[in-house]
C-alpha positions as CSV (number, residue, x, y, z in Angstrom):
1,X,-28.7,-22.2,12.7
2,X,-32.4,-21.7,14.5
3,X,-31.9,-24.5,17.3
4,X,-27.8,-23.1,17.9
5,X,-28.6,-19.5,18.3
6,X,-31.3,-20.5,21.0
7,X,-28.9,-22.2,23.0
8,X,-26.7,-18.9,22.9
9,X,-28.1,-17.3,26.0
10,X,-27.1,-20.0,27.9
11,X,-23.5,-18.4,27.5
12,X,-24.8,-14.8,28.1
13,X,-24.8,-13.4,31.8
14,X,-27.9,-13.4,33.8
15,X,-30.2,-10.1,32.9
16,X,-31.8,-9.0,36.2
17,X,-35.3,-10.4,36.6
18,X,-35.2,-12.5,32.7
19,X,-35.9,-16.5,32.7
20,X,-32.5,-17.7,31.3
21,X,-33.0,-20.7,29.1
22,X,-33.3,-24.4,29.9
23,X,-30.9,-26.8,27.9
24,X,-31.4,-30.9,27.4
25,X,-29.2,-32.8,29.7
26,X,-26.2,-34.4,27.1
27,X,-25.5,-38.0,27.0
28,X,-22.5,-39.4,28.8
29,X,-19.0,-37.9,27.6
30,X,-16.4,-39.9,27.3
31,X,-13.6,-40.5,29.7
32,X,-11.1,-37.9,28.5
33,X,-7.4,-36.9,30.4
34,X,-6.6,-33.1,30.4
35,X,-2.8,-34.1,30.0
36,X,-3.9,-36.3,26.5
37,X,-6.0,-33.2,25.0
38,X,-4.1,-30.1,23.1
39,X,-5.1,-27.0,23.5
40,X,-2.8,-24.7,21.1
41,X,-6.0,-23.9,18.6
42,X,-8.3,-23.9,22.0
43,X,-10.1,-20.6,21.6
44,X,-12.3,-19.4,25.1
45,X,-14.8,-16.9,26.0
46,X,-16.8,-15.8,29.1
47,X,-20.2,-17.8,29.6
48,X,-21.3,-16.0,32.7
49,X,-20.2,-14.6,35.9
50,X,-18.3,-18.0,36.7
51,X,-18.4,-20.0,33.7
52,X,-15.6,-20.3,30.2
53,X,-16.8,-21.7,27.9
54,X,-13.2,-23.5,25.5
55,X,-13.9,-24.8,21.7
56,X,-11.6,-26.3,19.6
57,X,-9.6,-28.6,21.6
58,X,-7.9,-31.7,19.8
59,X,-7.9,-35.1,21.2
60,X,-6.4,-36.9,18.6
61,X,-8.4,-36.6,15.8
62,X,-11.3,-35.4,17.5
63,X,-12.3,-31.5,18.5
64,X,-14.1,-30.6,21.8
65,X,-15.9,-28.2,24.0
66,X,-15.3,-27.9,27.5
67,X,-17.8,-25.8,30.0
68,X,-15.4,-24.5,32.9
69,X,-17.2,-23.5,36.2
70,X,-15.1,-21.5,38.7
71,X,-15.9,-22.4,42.2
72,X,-13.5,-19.8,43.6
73,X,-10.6,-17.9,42.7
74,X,-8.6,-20.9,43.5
75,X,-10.8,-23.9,42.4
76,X,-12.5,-24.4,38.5
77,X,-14.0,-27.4,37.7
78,X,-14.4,-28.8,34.2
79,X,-18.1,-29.6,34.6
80,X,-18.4,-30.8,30.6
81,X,-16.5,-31.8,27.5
82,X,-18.5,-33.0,24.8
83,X,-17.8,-33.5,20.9
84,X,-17.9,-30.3,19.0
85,X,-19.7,-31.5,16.5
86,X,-22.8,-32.5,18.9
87,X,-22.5,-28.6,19.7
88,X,-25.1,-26.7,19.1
89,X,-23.4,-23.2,18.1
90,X,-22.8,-22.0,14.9
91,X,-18.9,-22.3,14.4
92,X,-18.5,-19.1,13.0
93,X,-21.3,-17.3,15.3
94,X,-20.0,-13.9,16.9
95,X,-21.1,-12.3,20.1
96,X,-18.8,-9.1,20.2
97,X,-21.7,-7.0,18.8
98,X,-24.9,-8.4,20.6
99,X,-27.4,-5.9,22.4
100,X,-30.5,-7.1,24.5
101,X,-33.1,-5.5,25.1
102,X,-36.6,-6.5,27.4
103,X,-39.9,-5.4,25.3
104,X,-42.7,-5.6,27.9
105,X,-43.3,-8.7,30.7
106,X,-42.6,-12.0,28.2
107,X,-40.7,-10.8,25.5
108,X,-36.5,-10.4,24.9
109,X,-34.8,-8.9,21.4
110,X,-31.5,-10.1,20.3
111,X,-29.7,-7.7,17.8
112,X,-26.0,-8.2,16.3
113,X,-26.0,-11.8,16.0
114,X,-23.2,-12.4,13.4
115,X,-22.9,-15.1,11.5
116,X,-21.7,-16.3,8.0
117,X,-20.9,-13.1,7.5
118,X,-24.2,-11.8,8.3
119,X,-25.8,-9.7,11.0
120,X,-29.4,-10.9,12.4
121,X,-32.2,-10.0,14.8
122,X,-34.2,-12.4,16.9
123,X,-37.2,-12.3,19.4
124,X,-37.3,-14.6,21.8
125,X,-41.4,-15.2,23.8
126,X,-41.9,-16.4,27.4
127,X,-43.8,-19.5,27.3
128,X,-43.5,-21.1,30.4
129,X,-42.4,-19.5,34.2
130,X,-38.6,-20.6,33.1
131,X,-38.3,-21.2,29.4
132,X,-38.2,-19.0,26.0
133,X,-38.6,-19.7,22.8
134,X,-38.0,-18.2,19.1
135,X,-40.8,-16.0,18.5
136,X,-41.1,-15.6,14.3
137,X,-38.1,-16.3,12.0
138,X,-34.3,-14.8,12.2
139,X,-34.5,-11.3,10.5
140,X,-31.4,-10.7,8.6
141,X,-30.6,-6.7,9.4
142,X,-27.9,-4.1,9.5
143,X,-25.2,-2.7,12.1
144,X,-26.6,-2.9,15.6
145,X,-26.8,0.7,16.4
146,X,-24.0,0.6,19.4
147,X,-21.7,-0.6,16.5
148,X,-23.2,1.3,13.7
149,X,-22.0,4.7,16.0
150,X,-18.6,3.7,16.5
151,X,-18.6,3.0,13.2
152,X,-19.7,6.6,11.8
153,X,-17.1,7.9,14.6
154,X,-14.5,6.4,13.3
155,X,-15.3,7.0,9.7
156,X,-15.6,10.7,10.8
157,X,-12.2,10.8,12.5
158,X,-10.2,8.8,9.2
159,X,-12.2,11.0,6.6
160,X,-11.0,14.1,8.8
161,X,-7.2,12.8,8.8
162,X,-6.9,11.9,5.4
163,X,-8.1,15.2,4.3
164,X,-5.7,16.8,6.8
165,X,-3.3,14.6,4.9
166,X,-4.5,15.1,1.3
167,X,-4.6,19.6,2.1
168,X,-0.4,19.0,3.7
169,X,0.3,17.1,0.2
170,X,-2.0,19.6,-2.0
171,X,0.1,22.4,-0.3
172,X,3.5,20.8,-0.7
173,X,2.6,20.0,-4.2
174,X,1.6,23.7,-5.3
175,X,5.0,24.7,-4.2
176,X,7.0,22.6,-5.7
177,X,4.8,23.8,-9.1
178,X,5.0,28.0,-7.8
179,X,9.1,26.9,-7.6
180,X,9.5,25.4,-10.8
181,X,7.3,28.1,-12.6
182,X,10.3,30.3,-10.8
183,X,13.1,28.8,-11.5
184,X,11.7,28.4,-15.3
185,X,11.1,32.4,-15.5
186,X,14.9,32.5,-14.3
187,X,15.7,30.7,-16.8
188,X,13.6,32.3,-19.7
189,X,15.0,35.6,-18.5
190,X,18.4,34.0,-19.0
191,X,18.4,33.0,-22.1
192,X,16.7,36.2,-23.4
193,X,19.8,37.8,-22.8
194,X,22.2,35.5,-24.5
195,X,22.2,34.8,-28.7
196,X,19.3,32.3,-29.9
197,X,21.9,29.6,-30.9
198,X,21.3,26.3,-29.0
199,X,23.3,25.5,-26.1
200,X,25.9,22.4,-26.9
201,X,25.6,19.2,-25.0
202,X,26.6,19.8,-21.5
203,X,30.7,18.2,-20.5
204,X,31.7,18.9,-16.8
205,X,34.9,17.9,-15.3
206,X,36.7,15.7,-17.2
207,X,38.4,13.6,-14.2
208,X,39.9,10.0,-15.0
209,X,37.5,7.3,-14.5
210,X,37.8,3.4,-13.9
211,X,36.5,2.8,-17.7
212,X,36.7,5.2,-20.9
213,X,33.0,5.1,-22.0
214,X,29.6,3.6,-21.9
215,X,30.6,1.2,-24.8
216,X,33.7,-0.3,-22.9
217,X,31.3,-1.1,-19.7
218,X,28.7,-3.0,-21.5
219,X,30.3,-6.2,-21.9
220,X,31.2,-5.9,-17.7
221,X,27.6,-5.2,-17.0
222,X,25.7,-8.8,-17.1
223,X,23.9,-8.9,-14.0
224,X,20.4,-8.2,-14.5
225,X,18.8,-6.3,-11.3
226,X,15.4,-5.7,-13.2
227,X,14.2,-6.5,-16.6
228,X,10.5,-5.2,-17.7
229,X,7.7,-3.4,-15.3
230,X,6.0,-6.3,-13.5
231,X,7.2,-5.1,-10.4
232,X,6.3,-1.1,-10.9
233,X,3.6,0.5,-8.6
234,X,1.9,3.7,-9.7
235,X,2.2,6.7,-7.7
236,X,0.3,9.3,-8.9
237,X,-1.0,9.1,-12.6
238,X,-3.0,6.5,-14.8
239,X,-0.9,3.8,-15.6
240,X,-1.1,0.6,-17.5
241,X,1.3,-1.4,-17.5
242,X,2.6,-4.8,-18.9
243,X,5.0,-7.3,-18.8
244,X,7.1,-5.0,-21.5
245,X,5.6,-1.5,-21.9
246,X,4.6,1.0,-19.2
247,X,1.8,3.7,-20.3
248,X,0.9,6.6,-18.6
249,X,-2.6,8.4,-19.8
250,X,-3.2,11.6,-17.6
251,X,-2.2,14.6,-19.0
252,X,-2.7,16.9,-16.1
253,X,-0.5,15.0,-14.0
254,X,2.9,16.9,-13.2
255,X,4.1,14.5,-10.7
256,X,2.9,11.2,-12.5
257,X,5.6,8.5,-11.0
258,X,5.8,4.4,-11.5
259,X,8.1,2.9,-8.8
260,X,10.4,-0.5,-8.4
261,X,12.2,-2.2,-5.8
262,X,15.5,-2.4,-7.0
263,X,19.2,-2.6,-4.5
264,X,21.5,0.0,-6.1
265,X,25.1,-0.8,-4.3
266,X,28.5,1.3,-4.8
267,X,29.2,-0.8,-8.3
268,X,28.9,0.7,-11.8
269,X,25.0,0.6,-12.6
270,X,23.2,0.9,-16.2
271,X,19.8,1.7,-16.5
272,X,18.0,1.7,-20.0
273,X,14.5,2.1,-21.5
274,X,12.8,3.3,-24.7
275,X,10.4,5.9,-24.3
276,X,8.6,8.9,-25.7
277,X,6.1,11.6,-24.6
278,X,3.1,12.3,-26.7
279,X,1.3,15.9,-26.4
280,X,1.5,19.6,-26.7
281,X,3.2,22.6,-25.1
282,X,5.1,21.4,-21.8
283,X,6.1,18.0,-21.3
284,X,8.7,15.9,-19.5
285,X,10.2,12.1,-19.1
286,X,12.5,11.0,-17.1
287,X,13.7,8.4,-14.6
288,X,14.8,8.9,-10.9
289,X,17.5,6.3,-9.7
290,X,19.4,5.5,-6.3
291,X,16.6,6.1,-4.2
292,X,16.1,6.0,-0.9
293,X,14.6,7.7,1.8
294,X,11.5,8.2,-0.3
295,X,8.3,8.0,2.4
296,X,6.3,10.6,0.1
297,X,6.4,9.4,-3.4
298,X,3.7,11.7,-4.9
299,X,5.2,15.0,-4.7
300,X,7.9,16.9,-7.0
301,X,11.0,15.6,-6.0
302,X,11.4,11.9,-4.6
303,X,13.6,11.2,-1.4
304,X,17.4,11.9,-2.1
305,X,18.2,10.5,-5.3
306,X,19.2,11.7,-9.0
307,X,16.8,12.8,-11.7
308,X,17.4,12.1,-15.7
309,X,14.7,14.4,-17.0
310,X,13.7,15.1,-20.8
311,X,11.6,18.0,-21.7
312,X,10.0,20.4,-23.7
313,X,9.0,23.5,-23.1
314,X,8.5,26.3,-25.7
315,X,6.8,28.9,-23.2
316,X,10.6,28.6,-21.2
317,X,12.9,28.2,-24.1
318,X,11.1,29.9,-26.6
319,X,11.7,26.9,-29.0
320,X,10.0,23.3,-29.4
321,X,13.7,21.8,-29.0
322,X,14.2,18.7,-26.6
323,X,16.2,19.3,-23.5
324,X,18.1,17.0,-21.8
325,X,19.0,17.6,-17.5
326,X,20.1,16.1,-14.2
327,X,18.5,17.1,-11.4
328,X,19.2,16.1,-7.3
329,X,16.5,15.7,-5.3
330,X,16.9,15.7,-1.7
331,X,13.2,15.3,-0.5
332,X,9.8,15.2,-1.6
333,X,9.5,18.7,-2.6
334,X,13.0,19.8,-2.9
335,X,15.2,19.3,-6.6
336,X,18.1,21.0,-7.9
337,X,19.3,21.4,-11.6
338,X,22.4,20.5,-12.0
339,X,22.6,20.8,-15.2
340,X,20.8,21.6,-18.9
341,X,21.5,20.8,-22.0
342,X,19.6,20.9,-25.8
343,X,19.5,18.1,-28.2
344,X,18.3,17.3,-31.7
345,X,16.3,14.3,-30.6
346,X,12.7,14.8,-30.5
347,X,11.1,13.8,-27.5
348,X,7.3,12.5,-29.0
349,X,9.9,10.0,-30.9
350,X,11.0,6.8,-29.0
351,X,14.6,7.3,-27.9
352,X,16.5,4.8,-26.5
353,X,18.1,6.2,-23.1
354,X,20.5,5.0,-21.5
355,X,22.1,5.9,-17.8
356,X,25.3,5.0,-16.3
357,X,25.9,6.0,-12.7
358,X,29.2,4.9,-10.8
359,X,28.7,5.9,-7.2
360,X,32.5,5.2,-6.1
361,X,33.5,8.0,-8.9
362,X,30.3,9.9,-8.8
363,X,30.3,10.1,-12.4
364,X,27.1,9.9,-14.6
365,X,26.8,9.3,-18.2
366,X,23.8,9.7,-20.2
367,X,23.5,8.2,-23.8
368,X,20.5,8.7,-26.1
369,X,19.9,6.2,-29.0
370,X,23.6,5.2,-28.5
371,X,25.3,9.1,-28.1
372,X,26.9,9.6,-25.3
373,X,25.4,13.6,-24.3
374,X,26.4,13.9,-20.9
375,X,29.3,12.7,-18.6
376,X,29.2,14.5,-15.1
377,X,30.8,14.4,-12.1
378,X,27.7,14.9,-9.3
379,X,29.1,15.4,-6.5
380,X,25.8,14.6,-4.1
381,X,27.5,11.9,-2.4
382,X,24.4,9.7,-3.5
383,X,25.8,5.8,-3.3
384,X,23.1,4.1,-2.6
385,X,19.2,3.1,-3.4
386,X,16.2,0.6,-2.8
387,X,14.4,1.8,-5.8
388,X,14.1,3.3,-9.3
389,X,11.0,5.6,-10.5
390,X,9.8,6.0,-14.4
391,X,7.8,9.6,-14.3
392,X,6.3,11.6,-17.0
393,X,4.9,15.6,-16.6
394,X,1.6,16.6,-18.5
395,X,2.1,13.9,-21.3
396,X,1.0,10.3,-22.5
397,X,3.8,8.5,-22.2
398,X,5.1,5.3,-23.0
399,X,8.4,3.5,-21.9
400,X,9.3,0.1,-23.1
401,X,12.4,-2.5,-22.6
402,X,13.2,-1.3,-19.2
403,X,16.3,-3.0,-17.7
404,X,18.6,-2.4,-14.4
405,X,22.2,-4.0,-15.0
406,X,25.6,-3.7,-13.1
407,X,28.5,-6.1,-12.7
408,X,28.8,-9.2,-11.5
C-alpha cells in the first residue's frame, strides 16, 4: 500500500513551486493493437493538465493501464500500457476527497486518501532538489475537513426536511384523532337518545347478486393471491411477524398498519384471517382491502380503499359490546362510516373473519366465525387495488391464517 500511494502524485496536477515525484522507468511493454483491446470495463481519470490515466482494459485474459498524453486538442498519444498487476496503485484507492497542503520549505501533507474503506494521512519530506519521500508511517484518520463540512451540511439540510416532514404527518395525524374523537361524541350523543337495546346486525339494500351467499362462492374461489404474512411490511407500530401469525405490541399506536402487495381485479375476492385484540378500554382491528393510491401509509385513513374495522369502545357506546363497521377511505386522513353494527362476539377472543368484496356488483359481505353479519351494497366505485393492510388501534394484537382468494 506504502510504495503505491507514493507513486500517486505522479497522477496529481503540478502544485506551483513543489518537486513532483520521480518514477522508475518500466520494462518493455508488449506489442499491444488498440483494435484487439476492450475497453467496456475501462474506467479513466485526469492525471494532469494533459495526461488520462485508463485502468482496467482486457486484452484477452489480461487487464491493463494505459497513460494517455494529449499533445493538442487534436492529437493524444498513448505513451504507456503496461500490465495492471505490475501497477503500483492500490485497486480500490480513491482520490475524490484528497487535500494538499505545503508545511514549510521541504515538507507536503496528504489528507483523504481512501482506501479499503479507510481514510489516511501521509507526509511526504524533500530529500533531494527533485524527489520526496514518505516521511513516518500512513496515519489512519477521519473525514478530511472539506468533506467532513459538506457532510454536516448535508446532514443539517436532511435532519431539517425530515422534521418538516415528520411536523406535516404529526399534524395530519392529530386531525384525523380531533375527527374521530368527533364523530365518536356524535355518535355517543346519538345513541343517548335512543333505548339501550343493541342495534341488530346492519342489512342494506338487498339487490340480486351473481351468487346467493358466502357459502355458495367458496368452492369457485381457488386461486390463492396471498397465503400467510411473509410478504407484510410494518407501517407504523411494533410488529413481529411470521411465516403464519402477525403480532402487533404497541399499545399507544392508533394507526398501527402491516401492508402486502396483492393485485385486486374486478372478480369476486375473499379475504380471511383469525384475529383478536388484547387490552382495555378502546381498541380496534380491522383490515383495509382494494388499495391503491396509498403514498402515505402511516396516517388514519389509507389511499382510497375499504375498511372492515372491529372495535370496542365503552367511553362511545357506553357498553363493552363488540362492534362491527365499514368504512371508505379516500386519502390518508380522510374515512367515512358507512356503516355500524353490534355483535355478540368478543373481540379479545380469536374470531375468524371473513370478507367478500365483488367489485362488478359492489357488494360486500362480512362473516365472522362462519355468520354472515353484513351484506352491503358500497357504492364507492372502488374496483380495484395493489395492496391489502392488517391494522390494529391501541391493542396487542394478533392475526393468524391470513389468505387472499378469488376465482380462477
Amino acid at each position: 500500500m506504502k510504495s503505491r500511494l507514493v507513486l500517486l502524485m505522479l497522477l496529481c496536477a503540478p502544485l506551483p513551486r513543489i518537486p513532483v515525484l520521480h518514477a522508475e522507468t518500466a520494462a518493455p511493454s508488449p506489442e499491444y493493437r488498440l483494435r484487439d483491446l476492450d475497453f467496456s470495463s475501462a474506467r479513466a481519470s485526469l492525471a494532469g493538465a494533459n495526461w488520462i490515466y485508463v485502468r482496467s482494459v482486457k486484452a484477452g485474459d489480461a487487464e491493463l493501464e494505459l497513460l494517455i498524453r494529449i499533445e493538442s486538442r487534436d492529437t493524444w498519444v498513448v505513451e504507456k500500457i503496461v500490465p495492471q498487476e505490475e501497477s503500483l496503485w492500490a485497486e480500490d484507492l480513491i482520490l475524490n476527497f484528497l487535500e494538499i497542503r505545503a508545511v514549510g520549505s521541504d515538507r507536503l501533507e496528504l489528507a483523504g486518501l481512501l482506501a479499503d474503506g479507510k481514510f489516511y494521512t501521509a507526509a511526504f519530506r524533500l530529500q533531494e532538489p527533485d524527489r520526496m519521500i514518505l516521511d513516518g508511517e500512513l496515519q489512519e484518520s477521519g473525514l478530511p475537513s472539506s468533506l467532513a463540512a459538506r457532510a454536516g451540511a448535508l446532514k443539517s439540510t436532511l435532519v431539517e426536511k425530515e422534521k418538516a416532514l415528520f411536523e406535516g404527518e404529526k399534524e395530519k395525524l392529530l386531525e384525523a384523532v380531533r375527527s374521530l374523537t368527533l364523530e365518536n361524541g356524535q355518535l355517543t350523543e346519538r345513541l343517548s337518545e335512543q333505548p339501550a337495546e343493541p342495534v341488530a346486525a346492519a342489512s342494506a339494500e338487498r339487490a340480486p347478486t351473481r351468487w346467493s351467499s358466502l357459502e355458495s362462492m367458496r368452492p369457485l374461489l381457488g386461486r390463492t393471491l396471498l397465503q400467510g404474512f411473509d410478504a407484510g411490511v410494518p407501517h407504523s407500530g411494533a410488529w413481529k411477524i411470521g411465516r403464519d401469525t402477525a403480532e402487533q405490541f404497541d399499545t399507544e399506536q392508533y394507526f398501527a398498519k402491516l401492508v402486502f402487495p396483492v393485485v385486486q381485479t374486478k372478480k369476486p375476492t375473499l379475504f380471511s384471517f383469525d384475529a383478536k385484540a388484547e387490552g382495555a378500554g378502546w381498541v380496534g382491528m380491522g383490515i383495509h382491502i382494494y388499495v391503491r393510491e396509498a403514498a402515505l401509509k402511516r396516517g388514519y385513513g389509507l389511499g382510497r380503499s375499504l375498511l372492515v374495522w372491529l372495535t370496542r369502545d365503552p367511553e362511545a357506546y357506553g357498553s363493552s359490546d363488540t362492534y362491527l363497521q365499514l368504512y371508505s377511505s379516500t386519502d390518508a386522513v380522510t374515512m367515512k362510516r358507512a356503516l355500524d353494527a353490534v355483535i355478540p362476539e368478543n373481540i379479545d377472543r380469536f374470531n375468524r373473519i371473513e370478507v367478500l368484496y365483488d367489485p362488478s356488483t359492489e357488494y360486500i359481505v362480512v362473516a365472522v366465525n362462519g355468520v354472515e353479519k353484513i351484506r352491503y351494497k358500497t357504492w364507492f366505485s372502488i374496483s380495484s387495488g395493489a395492496e391489502i393492510a392488517l391494522r390494529t388501534l391501541k391493542a396487542k394484537t394478533t392475526f393468524r391464517n391470513l389468505r387472499v382468494a378469488t376465482t380462477d
